[in-house]
N, C-alpha and C positions, 0 to 999 in steps of 0.2 A: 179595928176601930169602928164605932159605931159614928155615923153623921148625924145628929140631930140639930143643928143648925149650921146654916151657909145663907151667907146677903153679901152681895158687893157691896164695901161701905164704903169704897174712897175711889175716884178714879184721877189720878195724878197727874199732872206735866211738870212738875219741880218739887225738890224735893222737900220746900216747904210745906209741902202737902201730903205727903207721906204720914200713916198712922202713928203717933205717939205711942211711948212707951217697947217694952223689951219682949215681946211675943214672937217666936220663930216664923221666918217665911221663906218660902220656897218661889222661885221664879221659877216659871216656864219659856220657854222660849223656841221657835222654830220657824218655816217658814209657812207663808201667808194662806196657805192650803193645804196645810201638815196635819190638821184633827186638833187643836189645841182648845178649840171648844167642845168638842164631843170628850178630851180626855180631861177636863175640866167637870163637865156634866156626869160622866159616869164615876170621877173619884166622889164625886159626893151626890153619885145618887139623885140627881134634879136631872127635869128634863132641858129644861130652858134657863137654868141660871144663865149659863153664859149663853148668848145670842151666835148659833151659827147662822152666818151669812152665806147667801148662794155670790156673793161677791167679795173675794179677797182682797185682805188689805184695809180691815174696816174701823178695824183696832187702833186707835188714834193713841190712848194713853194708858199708862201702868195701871190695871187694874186691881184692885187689892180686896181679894174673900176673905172675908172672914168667917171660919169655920169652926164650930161648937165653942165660939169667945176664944179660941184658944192657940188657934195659930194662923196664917195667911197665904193663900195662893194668889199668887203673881203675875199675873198675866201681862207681858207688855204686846207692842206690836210686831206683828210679824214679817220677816225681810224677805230680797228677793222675789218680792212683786214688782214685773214692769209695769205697770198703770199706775205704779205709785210715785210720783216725779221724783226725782234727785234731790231736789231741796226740802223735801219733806223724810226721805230715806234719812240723810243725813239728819235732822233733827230728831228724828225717833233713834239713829244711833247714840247721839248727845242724851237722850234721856235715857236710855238705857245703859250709857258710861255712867252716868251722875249716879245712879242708882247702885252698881258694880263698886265705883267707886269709896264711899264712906256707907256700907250699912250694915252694922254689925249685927241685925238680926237677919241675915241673910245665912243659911244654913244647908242650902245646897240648891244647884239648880237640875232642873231636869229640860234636856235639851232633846226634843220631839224632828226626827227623821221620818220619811214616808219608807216602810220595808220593801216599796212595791221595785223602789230605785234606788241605785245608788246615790249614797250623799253627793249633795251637790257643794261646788266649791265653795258656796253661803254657810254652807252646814260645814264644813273643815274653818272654815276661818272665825266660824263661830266658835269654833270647838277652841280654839288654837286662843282665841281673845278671853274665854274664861280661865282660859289656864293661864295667863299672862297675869289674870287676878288672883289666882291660888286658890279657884273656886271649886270644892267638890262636884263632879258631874255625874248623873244618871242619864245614858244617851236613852231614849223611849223610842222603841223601833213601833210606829203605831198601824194601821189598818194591817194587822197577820193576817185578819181572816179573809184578806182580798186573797193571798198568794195559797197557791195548792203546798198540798205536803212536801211533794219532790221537789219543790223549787225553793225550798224554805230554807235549804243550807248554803246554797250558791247565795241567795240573798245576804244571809247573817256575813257571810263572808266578805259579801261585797261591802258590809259595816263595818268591817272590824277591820278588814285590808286600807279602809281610807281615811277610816279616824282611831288614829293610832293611843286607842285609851292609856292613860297611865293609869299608877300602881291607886287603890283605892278608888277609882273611881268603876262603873259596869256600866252594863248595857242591861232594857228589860223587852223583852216582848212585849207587845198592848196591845189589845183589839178594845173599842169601845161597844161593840155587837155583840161579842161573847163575852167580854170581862177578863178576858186574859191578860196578866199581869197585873189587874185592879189588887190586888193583896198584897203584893209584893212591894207596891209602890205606897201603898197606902201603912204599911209595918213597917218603912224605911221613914214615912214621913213622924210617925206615932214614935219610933225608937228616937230622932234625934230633938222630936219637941218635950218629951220625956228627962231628956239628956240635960234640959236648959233649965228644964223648973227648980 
């Protein structure tokens, strides 16, 4: 899939603010220092669309791409930062239930894990609350190209031993430095906004 255009058009807290009409969107999701802006940037090729911050946690609302007119990346905020008080955790989870909740162009999500570490309990319970929605999942193992070769199976392992995927949903490799996995993830998103039109 070729990129020719991508602009953040809407940034959300309710979801009366969410983009009209039936265009497929994919959420991301993970925690506060997981790459979710570098793997934002490198699916569509820009260097600064999404704003990485040397400070996690900065992502206050559902951000919605819109990419060549034609379908939506989903950026909301990301968990599992302590700096980020409790009563604001818990309202970014309210907005990202609202969201979960009624949005039928919601078409998969991709749920962003660091490969360097084992998921952490944020990242299982993540995992476990989208399956409570009967939400297709692509777990995105991202910075590969921190970990050496030999240590690359014990890691996947350490993925796949703690988030017990079910039947239809994977896992992808993703570097944002090398591109690893950008095709795969970019031909998963092209095959089901294809599927809709």
């Amino acid at each position: 899939m070729r990129i020719n255009t991508a602009e953040l058009e809407i940034s959300a807290v309710r979801r009366s603010q969410y983009p009209e009409g039936k265009k497929s969107e994919f959420l991301l999701v993970g925690r506060s220092n997981v790459g979710k802006s570098s793997f934002i940037n490198c699916l569509l090729a820009r260097k600064n669309l999404a704003r990485i911050s040397s400070r996690p946690g900065k992502t206050q609302t559902l951000n919605f791409y819109l990419v060549n007119q034609d379908f939506y990346l989903v950026d909301v905020p990301g968990y599992g930062y302590a700096e980020v008080d409790r009563k604001k955790q818990q309202k970014f989870g309210m907005m990202i239930e609202e969201y979960l909740e009624k949005r039928d162009q919601l078409k998969r999500v991709f749920l962003l894990v660091d490969f360097r570490h084992k998921p952490t309990e944020d990242d299982k319970l993540m995992y476990d609350f989208l399956k409570y929605y009967n939400i297709p999942v692509t777990v995105v193992a991202t910075k590969v190209d921190k970990v050496g070769g030999s240590k690359r199976e014990r890691n996947l392992k350490a993925i796949t031993d703690t988030i017990d995927l079910v039947v239809g949903d994977n896992l992808v490799l993703f570097s944002s430095v090398t591109k690893l996995g950008r095709e795969e993830v970019m031909k998963m998103i092209e095959d089901l906004t294809v599927e809709t039109i």
